[in-house]
DRENDO-1510 file (C-alpha; in Angstrom, 1 decimal, always signed):
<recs>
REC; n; res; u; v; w
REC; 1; UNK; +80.2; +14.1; +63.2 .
REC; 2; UNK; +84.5; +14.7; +63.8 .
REC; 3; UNK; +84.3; +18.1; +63.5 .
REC; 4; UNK; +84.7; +20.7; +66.3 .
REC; 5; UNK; +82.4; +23.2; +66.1 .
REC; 6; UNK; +82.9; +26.8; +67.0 .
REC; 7; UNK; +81.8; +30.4; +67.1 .
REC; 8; UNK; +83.9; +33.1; +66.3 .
REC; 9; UNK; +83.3; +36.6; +67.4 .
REC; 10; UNK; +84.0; +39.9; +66.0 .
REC; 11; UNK; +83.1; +43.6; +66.4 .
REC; 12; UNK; +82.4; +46.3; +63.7 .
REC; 13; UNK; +82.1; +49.9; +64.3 .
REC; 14; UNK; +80.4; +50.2; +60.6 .
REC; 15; UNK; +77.4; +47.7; +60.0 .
REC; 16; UNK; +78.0; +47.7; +56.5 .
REC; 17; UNK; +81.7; +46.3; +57.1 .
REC; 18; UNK; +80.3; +43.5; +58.7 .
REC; 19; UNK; +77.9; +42.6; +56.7 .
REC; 20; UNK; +80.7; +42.9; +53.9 .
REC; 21; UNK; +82.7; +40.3; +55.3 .
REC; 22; UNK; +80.0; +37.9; +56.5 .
REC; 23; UNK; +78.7; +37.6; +53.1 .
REC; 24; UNK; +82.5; +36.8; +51.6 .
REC; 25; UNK; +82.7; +34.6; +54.6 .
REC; 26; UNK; +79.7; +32.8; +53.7 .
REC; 27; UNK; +80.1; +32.6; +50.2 .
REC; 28; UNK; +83.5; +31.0; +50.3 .
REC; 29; UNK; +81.6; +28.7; +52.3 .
REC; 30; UNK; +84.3; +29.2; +56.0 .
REC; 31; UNK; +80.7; +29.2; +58.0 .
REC; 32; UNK; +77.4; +28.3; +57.6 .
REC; 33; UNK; +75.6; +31.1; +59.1 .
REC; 34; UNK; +76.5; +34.7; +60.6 .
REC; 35; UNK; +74.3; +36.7; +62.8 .
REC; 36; UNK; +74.7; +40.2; +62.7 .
REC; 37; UNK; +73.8; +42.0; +65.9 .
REC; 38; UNK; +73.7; +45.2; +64.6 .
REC; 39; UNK; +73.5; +47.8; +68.5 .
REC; 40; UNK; +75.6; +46.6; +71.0 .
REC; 41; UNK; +78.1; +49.5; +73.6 .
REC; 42; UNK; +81.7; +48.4; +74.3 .
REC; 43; UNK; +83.6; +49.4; +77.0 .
REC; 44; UNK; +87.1; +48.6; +77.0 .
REC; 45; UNK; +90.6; +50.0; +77.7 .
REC; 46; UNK; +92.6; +51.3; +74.7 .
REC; 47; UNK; +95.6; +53.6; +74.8 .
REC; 48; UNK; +95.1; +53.6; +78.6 .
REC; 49; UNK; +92.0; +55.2; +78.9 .
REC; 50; UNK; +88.8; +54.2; +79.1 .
REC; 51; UNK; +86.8; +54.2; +76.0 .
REC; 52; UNK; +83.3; +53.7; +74.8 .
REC; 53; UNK; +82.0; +52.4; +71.4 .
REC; 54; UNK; +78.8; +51.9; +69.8 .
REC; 55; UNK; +79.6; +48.8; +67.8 .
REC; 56; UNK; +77.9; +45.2; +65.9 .
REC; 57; UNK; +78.9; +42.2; +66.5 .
REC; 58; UNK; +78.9; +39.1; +64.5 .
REC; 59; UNK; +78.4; +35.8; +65.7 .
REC; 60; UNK; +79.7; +33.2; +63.3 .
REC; 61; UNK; +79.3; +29.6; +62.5 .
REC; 62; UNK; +81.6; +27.3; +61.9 .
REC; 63; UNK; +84.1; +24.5; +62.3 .
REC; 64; UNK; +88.0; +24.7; +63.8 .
REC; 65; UNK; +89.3; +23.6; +60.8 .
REC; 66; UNK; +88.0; +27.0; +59.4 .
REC; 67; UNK; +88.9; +29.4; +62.1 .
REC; 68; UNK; +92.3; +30.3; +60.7 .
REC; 69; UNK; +90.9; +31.4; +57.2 .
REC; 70; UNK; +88.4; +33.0; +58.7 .
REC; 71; UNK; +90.4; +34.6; +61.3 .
REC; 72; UNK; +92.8; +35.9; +57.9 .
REC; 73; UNK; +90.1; +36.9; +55.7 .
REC; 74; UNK; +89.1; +39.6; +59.1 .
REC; 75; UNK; +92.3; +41.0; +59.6 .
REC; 76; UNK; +93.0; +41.9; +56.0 .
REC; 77; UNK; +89.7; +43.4; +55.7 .
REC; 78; UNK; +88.8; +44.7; +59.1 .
REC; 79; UNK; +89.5; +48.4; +59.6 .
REC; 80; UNK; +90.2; +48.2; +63.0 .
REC; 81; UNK; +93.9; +48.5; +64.2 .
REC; 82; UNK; +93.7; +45.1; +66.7 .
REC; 83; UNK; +90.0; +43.8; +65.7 .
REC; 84; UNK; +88.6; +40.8; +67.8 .
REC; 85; UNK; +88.7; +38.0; +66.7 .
REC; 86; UNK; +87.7; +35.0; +68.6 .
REC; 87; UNK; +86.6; +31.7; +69.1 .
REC; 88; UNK; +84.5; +29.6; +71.3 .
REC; 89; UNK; +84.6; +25.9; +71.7 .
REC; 90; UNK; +80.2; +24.8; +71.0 .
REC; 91; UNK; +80.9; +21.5; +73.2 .
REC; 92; UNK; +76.9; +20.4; +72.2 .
REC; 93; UNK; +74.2; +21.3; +70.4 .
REC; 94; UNK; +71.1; +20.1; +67.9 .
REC; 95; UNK; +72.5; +17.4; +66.0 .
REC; 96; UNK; +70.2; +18.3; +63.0 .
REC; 97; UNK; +72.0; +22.2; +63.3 .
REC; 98; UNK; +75.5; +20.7; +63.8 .
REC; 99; UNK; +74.5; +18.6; +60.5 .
REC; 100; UNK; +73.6; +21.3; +58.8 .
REC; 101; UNK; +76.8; +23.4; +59.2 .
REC; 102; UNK; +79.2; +20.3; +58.3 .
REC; 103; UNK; +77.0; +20.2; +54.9 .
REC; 104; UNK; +77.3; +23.6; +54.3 .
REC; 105; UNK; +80.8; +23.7; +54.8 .
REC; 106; UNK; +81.9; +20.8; +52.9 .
REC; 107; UNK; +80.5; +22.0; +50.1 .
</recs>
């Protein structure tokens, strides 16, 4: 397999928004499978002060070659003024998985 693989993170304040965009995600076949963990709390530091959100997070599938479409298709959509979105390098994993999101994606 040549491709890197990656997962690319991104919070949601609205489940539904999330699951929104996974689905177009999926179905224009930029990842080959999105979990949506749907109770998570985020602290973090916005406008100086300290804030606290409930929040979902999605963890997403994919290849480097696709983070940059996938990376647009969130920040058109995403109703967050500055939304996370980012990526991790997956340096191993089950070849038979890996497979599996290569032949999803190439499709």
């Amino acid at each position: 397999m040549n491709n890197e693989f990656i997962l690319v993170l991104c919070t949601f304040e609205k489940s539904q928004d999330a699951h929104t965009i996974s689905e177009g995600l999926i179905n224009k076949r930029l990842c080959a499978c999105v979990n949506i963990i749907p109770s998570i709390e985020s602290k973090y530091i916005w406008n100086n002060k300290l804030e606290t959100s409930s929040e979902c997070i999605l963890l997403i599938k994919t290849v480097k070659s696709k983070f940059n479409q996938i990376k647009s298709e969130i920040l058109e959509k995403h109703k967050y003024e500055n939304p996370e979105v980012i990526s991790i390098n997956v340096d191993d994993g089950s070849e038979k998985y890996l497979a599996w999101i290569n032949h999803i994606i190439s499709k």
